[in-house]
The first five atom37 places (N, CA, C, CB, O) and aatype in JSON, in Angstrom:
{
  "aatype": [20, 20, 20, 20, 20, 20, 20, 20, 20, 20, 20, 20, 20, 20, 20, 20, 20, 20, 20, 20, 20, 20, 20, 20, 20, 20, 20, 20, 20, 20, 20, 20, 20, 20, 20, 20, 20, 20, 20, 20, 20, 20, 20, 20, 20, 20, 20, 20, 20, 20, 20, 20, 20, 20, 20, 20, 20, 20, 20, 20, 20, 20, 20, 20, 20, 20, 20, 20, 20, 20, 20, 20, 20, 20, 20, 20, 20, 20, 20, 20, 20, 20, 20, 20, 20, 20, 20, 20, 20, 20, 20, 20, 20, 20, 20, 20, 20, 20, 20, 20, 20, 20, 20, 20, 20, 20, 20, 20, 20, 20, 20, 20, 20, 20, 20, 20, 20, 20, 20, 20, 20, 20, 20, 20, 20, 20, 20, 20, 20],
  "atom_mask": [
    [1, 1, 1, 1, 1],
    [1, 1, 1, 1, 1],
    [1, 1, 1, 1, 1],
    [1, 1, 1, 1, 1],
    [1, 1, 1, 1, 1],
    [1, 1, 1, 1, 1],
    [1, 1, 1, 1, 1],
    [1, 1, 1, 1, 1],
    [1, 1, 1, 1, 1],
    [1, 1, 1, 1, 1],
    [1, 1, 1, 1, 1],
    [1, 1, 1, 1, 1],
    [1, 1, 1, 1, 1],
    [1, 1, 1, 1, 1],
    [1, 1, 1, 1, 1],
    [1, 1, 1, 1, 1],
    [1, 1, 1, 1, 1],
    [1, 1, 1, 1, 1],
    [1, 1, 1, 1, 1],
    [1, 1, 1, 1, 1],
    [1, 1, 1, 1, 1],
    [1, 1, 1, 1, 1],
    [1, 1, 1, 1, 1],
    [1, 1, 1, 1, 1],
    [1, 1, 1, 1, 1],
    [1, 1, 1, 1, 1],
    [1, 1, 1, 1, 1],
    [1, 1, 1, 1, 1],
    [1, 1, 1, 1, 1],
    [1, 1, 1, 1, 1],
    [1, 1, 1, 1, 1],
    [1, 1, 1, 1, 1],
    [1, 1, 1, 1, 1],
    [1, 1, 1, 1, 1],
    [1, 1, 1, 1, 1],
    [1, 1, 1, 1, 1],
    [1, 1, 1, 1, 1],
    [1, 1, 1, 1, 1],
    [1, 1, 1, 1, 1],
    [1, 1, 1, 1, 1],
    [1, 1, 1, 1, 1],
    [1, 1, 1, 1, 1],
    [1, 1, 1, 1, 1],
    [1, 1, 1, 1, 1],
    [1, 1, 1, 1, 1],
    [1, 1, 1, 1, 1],
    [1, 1, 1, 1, 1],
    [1, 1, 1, 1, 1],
    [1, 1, 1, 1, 1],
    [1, 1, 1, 1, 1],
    [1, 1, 1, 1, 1],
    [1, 1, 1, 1, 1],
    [1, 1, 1, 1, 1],
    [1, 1, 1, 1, 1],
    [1, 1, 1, 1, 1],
    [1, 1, 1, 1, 1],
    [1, 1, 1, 1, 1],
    [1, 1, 1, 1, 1],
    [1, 1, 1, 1, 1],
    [1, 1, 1, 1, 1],
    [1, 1, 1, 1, 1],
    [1, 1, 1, 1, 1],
    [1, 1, 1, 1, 1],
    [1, 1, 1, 1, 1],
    [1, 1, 1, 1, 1],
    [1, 1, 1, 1, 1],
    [1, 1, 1, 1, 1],
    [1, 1, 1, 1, 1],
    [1, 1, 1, 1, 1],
    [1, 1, 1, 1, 1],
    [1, 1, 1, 1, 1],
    [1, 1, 1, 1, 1],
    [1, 1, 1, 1, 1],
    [1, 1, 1, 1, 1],
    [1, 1, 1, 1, 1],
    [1, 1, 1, 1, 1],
    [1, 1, 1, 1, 1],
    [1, 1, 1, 1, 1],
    [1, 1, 1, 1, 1],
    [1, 1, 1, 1, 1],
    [1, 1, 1, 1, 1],
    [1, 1, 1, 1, 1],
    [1, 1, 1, 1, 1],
    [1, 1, 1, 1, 1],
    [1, 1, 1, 1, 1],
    [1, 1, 1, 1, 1],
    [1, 1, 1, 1, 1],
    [1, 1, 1, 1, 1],
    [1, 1, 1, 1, 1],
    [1, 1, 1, 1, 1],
    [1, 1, 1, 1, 1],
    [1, 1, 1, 1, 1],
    [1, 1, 1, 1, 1],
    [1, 1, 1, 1, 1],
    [1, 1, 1, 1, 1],
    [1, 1, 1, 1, 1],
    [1, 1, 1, 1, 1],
    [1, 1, 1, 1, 1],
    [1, 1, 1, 1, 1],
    [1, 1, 1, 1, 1],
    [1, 1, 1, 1, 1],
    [1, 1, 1, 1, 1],
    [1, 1, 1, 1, 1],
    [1, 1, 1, 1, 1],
    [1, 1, 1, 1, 1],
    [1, 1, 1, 1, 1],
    [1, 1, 1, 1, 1],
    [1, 1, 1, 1, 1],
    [1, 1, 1, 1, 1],
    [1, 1, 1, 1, 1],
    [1, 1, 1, 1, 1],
    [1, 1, 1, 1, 1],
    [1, 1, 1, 1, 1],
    [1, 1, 1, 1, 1],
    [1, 1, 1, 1, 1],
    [1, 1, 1, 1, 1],
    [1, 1, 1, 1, 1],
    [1, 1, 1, 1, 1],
    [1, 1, 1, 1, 1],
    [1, 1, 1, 1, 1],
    [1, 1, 1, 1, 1],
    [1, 1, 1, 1, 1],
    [1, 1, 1, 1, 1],
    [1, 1, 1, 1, 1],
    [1, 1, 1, 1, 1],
    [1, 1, 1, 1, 1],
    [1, 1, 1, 1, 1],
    [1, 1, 1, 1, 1],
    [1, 1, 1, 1, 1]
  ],
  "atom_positions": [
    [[0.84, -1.16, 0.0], [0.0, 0.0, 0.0], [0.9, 1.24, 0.0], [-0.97, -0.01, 1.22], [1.86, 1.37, 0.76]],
    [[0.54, 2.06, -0.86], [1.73, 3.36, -1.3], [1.04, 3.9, 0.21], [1.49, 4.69, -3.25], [0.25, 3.5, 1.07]],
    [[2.11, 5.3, -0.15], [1.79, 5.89, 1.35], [1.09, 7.49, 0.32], [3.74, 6.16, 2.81], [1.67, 7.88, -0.7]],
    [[-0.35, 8.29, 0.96], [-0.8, 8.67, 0.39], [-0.07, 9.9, 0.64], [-1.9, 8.41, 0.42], [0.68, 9.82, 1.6]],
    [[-0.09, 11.31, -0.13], [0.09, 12.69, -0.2], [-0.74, 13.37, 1.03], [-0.38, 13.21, -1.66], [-1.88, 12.94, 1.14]],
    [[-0.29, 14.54, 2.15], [-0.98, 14.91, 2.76], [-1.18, 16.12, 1.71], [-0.6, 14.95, 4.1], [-0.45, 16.3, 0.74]],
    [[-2.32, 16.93, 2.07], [-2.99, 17.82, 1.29], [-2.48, 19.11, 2.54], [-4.88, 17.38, 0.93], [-2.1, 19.04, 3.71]],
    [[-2.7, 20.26, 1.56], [-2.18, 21.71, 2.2], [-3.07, 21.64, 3.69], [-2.7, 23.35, 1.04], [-4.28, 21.54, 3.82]],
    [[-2.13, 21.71, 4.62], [-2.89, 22.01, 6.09], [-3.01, 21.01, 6.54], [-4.19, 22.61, 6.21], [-3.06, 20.89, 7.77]],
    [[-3.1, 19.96, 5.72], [-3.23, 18.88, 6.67], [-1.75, 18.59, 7.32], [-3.86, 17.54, 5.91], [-0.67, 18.93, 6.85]],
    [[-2.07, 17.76, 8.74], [-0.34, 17.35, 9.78], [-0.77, 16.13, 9.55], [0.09, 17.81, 11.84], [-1.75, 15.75, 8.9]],
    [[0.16, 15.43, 10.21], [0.53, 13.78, 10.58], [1.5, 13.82, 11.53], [1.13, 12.82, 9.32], [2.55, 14.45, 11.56]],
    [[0.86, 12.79, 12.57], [1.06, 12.63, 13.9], [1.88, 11.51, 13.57], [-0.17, 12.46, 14.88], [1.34, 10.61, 12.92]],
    [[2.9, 11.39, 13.84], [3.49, 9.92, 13.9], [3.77, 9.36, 15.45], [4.98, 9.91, 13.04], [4.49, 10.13, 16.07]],
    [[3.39, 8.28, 16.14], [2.53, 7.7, 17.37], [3.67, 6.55, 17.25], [0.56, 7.23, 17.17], [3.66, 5.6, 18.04]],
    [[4.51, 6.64, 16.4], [5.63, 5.48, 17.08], [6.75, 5.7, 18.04], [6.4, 4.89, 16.04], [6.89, 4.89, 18.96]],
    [[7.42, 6.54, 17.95], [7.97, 7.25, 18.99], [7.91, 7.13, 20.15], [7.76, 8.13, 18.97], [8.81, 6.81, 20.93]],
    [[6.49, 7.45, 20.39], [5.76, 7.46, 21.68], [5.63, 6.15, 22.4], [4.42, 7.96, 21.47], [5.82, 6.03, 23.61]],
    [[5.29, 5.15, 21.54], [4.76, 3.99, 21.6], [5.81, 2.87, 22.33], [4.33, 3.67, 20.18], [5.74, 1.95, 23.14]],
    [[6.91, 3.58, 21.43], [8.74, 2.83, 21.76], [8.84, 3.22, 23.21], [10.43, 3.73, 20.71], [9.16, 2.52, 24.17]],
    [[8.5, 4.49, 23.16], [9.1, 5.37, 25.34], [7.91, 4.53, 26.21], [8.57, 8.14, 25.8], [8.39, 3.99, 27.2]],
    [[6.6, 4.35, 26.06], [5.99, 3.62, 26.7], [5.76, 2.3, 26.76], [5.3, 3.98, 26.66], [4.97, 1.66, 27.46]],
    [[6.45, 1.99, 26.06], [6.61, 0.25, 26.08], [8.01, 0.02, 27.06], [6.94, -0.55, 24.17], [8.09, -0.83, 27.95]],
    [[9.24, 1.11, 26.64], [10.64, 0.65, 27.58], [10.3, 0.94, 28.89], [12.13, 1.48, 27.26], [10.86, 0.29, 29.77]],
    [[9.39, 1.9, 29.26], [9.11, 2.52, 30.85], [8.41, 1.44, 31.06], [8.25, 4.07, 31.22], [8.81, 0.99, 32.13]],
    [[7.12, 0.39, 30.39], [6.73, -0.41, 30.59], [7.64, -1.81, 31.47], [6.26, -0.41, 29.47], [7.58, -2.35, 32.57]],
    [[8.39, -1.93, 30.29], [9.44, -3.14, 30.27], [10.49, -2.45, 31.7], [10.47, -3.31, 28.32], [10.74, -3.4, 32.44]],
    [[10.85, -1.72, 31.99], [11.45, -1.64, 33.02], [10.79, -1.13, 34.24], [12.41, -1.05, 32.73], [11.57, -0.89, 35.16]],
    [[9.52, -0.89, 34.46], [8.91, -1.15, 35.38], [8.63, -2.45, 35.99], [8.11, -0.67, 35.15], [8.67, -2.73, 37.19]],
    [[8.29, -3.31, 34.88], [8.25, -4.46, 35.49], [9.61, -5.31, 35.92], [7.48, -5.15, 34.68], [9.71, -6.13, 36.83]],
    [[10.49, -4.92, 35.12], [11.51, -5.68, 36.04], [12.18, -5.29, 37.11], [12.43, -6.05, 35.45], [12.93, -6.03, 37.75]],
    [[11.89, -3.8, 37.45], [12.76, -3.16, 38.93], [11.74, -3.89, 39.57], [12.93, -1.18, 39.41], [12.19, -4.56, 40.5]],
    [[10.41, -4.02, 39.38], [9.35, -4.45, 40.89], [9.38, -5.81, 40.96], [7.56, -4.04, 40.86], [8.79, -6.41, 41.86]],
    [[10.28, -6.61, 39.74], [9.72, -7.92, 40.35], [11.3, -8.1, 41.39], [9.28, -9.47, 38.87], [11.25, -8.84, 42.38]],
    [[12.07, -7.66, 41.18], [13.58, -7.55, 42.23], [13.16, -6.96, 43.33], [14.95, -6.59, 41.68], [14.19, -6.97, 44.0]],
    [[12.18, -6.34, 44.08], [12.13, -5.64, 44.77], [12.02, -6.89, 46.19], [11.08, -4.57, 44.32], [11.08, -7.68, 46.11]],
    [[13.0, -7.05, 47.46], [12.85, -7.84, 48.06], [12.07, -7.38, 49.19], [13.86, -8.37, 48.2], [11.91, -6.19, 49.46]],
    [[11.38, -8.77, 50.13], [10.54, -8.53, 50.63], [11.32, -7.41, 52.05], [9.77, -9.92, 50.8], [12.51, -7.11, 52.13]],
    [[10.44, -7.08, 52.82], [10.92, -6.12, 54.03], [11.1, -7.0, 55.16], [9.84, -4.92, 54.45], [11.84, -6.43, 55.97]],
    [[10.73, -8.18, 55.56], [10.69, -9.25, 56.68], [11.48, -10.36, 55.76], [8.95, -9.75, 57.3], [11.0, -10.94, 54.79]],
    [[12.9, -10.53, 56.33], [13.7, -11.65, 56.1], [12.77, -12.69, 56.63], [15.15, -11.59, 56.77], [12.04, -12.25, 57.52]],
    [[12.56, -14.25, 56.26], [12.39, -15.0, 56.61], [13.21, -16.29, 56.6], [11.6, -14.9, 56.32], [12.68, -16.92, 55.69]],
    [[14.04, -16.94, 57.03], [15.06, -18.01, 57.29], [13.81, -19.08, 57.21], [16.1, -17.89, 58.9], [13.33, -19.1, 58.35]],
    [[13.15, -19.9, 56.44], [12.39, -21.0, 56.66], [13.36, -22.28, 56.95], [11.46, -21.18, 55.45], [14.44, -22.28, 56.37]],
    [[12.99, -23.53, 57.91], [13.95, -24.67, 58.6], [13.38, -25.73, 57.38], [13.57, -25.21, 60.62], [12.52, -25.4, 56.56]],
    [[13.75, -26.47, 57.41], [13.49, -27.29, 56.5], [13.36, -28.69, 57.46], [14.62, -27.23, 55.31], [13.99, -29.08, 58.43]],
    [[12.42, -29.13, 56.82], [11.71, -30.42, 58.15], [10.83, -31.32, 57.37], [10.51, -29.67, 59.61], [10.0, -30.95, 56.54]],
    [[11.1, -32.63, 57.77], [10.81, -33.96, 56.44], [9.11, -33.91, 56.97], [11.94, -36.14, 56.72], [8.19, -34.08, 56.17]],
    [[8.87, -33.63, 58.66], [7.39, -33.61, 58.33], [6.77, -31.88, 59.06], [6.55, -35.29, 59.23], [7.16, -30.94, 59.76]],
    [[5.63, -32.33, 58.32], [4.5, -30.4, 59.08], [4.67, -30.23, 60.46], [2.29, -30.37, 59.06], [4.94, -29.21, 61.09]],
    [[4.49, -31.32, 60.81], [3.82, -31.62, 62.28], [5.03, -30.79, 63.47], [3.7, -33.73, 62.59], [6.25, -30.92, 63.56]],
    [[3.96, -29.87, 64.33], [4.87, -29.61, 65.25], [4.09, -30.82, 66.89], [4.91, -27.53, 65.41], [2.9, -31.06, 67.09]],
    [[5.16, -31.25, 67.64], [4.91, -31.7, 68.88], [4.41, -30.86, 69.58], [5.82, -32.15, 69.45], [4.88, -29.73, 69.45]],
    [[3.19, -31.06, 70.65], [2.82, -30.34, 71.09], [3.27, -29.8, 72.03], [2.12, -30.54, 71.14], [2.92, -28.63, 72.23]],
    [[4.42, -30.58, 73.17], [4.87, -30.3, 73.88], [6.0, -29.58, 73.72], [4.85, -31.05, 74.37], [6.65, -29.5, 74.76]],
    [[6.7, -28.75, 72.32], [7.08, -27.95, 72.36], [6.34, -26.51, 71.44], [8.15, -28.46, 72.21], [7.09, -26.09, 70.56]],
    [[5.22, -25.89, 71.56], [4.45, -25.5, 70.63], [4.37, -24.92, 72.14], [3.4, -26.32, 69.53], [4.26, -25.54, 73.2]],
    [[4.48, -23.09, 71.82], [4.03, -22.36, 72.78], [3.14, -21.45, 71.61], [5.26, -21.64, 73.82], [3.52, -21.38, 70.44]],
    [[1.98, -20.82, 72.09], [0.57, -20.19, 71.75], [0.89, -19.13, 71.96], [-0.7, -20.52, 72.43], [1.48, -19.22, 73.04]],
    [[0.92, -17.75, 71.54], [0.29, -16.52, 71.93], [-0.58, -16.0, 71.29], [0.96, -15.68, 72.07], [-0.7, -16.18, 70.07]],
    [[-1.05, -15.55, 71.73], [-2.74, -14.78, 70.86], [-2.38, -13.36, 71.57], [-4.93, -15.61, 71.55], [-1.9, -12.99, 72.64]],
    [[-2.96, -12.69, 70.16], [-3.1, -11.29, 70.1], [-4.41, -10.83, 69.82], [-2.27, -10.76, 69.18], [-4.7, -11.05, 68.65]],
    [[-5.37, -10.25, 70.52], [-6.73, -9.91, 70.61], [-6.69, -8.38, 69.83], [-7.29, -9.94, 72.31], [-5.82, -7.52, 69.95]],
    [[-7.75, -8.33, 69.11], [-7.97, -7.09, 68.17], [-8.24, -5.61, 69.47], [-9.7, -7.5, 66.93], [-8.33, -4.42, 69.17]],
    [[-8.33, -6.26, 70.99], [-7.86, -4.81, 71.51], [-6.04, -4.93, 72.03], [-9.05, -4.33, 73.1], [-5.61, -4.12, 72.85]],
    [[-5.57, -5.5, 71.72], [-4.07, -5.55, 72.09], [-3.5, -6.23, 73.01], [-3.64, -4.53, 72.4], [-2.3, -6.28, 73.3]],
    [[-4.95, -7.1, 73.75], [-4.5, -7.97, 74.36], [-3.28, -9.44, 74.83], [-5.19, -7.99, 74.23], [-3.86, -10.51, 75.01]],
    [[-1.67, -9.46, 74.99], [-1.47, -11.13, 74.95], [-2.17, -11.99, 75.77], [-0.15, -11.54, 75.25], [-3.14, -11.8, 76.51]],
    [[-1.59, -12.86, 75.56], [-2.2, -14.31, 75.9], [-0.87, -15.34, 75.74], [-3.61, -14.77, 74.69], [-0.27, -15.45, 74.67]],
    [[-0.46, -16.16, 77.08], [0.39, -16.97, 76.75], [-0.44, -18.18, 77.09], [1.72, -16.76, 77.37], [-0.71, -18.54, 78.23]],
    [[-0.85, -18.81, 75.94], [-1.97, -19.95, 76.22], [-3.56, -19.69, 76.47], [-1.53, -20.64, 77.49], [-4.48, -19.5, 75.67]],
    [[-3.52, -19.72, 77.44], [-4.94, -19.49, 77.77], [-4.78, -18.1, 78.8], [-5.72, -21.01, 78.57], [-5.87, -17.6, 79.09]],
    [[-3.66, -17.47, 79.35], [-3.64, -17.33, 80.74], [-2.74, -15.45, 79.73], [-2.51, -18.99, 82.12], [-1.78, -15.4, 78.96]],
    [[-3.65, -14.29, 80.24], [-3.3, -13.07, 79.83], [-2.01, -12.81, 80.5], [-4.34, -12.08, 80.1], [-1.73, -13.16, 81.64]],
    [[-1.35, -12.24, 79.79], [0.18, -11.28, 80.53], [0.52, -10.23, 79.81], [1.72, -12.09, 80.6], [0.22, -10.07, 78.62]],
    [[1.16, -9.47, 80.49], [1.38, -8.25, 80.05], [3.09, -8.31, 78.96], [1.39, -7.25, 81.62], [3.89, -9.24, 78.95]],
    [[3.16, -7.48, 78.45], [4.63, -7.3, 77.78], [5.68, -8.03, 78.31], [5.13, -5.93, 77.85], [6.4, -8.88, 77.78]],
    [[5.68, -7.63, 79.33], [7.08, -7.9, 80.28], [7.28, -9.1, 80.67], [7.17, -7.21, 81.54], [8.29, -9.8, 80.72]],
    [[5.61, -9.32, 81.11], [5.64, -11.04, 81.4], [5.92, -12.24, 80.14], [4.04, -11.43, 81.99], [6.5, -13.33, 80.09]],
    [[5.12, -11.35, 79.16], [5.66, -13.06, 77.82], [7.49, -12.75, 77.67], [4.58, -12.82, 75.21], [8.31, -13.67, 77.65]],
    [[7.75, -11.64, 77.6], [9.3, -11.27, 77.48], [10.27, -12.73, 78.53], [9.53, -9.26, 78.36], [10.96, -13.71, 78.23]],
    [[9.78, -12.11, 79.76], [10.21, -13.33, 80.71], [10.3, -14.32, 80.56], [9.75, -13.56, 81.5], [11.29, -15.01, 80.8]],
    [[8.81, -14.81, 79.93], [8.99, -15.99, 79.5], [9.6, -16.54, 78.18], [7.98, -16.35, 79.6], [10.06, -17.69, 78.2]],
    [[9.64, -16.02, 77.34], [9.86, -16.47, 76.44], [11.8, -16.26, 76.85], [8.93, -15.75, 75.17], [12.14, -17.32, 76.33]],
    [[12.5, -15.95, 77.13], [13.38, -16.3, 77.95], [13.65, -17.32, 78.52], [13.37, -15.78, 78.57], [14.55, -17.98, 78.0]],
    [[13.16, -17.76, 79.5], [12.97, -18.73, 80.18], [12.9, -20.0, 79.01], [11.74, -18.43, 81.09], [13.54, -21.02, 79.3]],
    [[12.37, -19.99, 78.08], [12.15, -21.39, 77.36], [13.33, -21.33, 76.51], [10.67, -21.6, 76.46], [13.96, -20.33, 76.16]],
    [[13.61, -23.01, 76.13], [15.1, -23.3, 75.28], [14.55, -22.51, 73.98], [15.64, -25.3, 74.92], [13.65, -21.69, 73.79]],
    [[15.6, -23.2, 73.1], [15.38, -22.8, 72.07], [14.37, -23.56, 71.28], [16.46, -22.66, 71.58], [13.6, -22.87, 70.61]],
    [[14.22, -25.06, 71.23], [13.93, -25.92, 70.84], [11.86, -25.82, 70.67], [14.78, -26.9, 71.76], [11.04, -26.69, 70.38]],
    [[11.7, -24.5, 71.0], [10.38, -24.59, 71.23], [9.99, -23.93, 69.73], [9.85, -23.79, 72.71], [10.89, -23.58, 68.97]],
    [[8.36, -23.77, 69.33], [8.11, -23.17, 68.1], [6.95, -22.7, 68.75], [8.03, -24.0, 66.71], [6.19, -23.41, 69.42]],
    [[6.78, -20.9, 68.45], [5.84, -20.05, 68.68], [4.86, -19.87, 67.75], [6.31, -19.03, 68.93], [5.13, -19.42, 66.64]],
    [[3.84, -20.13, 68.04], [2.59, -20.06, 67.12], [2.04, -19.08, 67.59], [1.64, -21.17, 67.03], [1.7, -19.07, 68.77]],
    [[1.81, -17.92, 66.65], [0.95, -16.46, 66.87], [-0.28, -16.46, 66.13], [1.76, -15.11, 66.34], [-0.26, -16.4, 64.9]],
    [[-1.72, -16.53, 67.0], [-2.8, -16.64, 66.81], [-3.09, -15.28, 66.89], [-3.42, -17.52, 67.53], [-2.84, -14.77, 67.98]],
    [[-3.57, -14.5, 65.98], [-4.01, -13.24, 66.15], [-5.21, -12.58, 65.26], [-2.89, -12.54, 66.03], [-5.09, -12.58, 64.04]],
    [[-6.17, -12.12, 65.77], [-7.24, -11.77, 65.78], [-7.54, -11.04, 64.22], [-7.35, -11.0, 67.02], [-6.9, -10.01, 64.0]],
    [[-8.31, -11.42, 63.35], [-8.06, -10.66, 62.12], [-8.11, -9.05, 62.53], [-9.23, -11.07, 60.96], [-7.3, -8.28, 62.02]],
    [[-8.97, -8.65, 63.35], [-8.68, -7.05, 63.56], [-7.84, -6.38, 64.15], [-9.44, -6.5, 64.03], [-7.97, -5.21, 64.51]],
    [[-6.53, -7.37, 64.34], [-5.63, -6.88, 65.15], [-4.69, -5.95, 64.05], [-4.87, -8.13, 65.98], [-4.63, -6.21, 62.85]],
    [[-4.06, -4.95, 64.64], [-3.56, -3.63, 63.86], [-2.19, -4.74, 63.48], [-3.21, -1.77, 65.01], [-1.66, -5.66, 64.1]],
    [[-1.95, -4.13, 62.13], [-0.63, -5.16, 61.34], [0.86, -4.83, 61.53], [-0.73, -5.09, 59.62], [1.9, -5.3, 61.08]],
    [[0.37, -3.21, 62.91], [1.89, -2.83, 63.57], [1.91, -3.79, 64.73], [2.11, -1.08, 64.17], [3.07, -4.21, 64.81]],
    [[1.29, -4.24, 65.5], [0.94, -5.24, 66.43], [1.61, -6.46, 66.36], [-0.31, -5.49, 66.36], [2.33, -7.06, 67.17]],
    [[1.29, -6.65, 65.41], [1.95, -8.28, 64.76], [3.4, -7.45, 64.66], [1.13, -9.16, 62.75], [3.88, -7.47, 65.79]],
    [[3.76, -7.15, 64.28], [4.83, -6.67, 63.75], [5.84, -6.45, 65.2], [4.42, -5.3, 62.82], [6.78, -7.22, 65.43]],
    [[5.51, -5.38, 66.05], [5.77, -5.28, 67.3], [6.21, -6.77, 67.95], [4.55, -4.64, 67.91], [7.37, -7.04, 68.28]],
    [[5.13, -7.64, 68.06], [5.05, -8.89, 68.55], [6.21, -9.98, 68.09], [3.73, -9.31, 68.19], [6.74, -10.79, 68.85]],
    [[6.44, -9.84, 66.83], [7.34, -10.39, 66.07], [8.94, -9.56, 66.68], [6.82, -10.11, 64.36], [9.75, -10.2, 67.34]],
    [[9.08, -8.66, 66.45], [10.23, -7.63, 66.7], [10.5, -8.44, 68.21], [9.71, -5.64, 66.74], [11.61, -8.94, 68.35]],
    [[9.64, -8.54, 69.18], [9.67, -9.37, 70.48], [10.47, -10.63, 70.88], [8.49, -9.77, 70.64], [11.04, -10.88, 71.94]],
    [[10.38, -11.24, 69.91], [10.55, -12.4, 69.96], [11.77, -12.53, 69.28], [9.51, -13.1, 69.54], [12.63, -13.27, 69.77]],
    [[12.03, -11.81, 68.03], [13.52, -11.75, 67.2], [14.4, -11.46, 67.99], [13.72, -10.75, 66.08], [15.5, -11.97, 67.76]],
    [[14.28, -10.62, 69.13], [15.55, -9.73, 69.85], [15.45, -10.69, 71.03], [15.31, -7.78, 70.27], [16.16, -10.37, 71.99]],
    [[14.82, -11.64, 71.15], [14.76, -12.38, 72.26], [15.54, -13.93, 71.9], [13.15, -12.45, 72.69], [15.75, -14.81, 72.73]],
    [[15.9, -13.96, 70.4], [16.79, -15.04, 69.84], [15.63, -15.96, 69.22], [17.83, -15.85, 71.06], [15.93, -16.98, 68.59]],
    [[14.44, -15.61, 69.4], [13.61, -16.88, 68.69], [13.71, -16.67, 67.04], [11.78, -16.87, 69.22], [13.69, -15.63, 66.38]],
    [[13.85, -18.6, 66.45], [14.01, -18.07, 64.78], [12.64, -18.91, 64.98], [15.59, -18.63, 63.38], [11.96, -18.21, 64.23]],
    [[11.87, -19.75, 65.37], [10.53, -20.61, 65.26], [9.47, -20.24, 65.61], [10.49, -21.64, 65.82], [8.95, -20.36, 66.72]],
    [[8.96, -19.58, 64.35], [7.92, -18.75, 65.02], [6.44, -19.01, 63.55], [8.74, -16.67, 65.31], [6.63, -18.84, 62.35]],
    [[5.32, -19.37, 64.11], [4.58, -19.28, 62.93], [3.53, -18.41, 63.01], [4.13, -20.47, 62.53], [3.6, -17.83, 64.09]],
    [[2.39, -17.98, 62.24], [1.05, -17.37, 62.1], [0.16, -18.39, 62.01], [0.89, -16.48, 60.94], [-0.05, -19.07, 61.01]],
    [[-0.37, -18.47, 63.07], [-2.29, -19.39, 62.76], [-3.03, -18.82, 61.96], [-3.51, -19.48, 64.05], [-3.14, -17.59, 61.91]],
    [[-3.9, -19.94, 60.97], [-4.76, -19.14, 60.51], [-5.58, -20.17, 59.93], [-4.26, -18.06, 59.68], [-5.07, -21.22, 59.51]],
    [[-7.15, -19.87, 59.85], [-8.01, -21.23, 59.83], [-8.21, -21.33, 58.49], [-9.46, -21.29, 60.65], [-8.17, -20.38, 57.7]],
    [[-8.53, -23.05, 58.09], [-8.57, -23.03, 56.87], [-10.01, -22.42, 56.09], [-8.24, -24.35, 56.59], [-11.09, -22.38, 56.69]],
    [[-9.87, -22.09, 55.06], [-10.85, -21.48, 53.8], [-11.31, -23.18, 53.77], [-9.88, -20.54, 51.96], [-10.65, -24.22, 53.74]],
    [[-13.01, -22.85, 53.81], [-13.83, -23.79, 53.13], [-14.27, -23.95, 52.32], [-14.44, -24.02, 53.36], [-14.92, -24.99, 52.16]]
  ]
}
């Protein structure tokens, strides 16, 4: 197909140019964000089965007013600190926490336990039916 004559006054937009700059901003958007690493290192252990023993499986729950809980039995900051001290290493912390609990909370809670030497630590969460 010839390419036709523009007539007096008439312009022509040529849209490739453009097309080239928004496709490379494209193409390198997506590859800076997929490098982008997460903000919470996670060290996962590697273990032939799921199953944790119960008798080393300590509970805390975090209640959507800010409440802990070591088990069944409430304590304050200072007190899970203590404890979680007190226990070897060999134990694995399961954090049950309330979907309305604030996601600095968890976070806080976590920060707790890192500076306290724990690497075994999981999130409860019930299954989807």
């Amino acid at each position: 197909m010839g390419k036709r004559k523009l007539k007096e006054g008439e312009t022509f937009l040529d849209l490739t140019p453009l097309i080239d700059i928004i496709l490379q901003l494209l193409i390198f958007f997506v590859l800076t964000t997929a490098f982008i690493p997460f903000a919470i290192k996670v060290d996962l252990p590697k273990s032939r089965s799921s199953l944790v023993r119960e008798e080393n499986l300590v509970v805390i729950t975090l209640t959507s007013e800010g409440r802990l809980f070591w088990g069944k039995e409430a304590v304050s900051s200072e007190e899970l600190l203590r404890r979680i001290e007190e226990k070897s290493d060999s134990f694995v912390y399961l954090i049950r926490g309330d979907k309305g609990v604030k996601y600095g909370n968890v976070i806080e809670l976590l920060n707790m336990l890192r500076k306290k030497g724990v690497e075994k630590v999981g999130l409860a969460v019930e299954p989807e039916d």
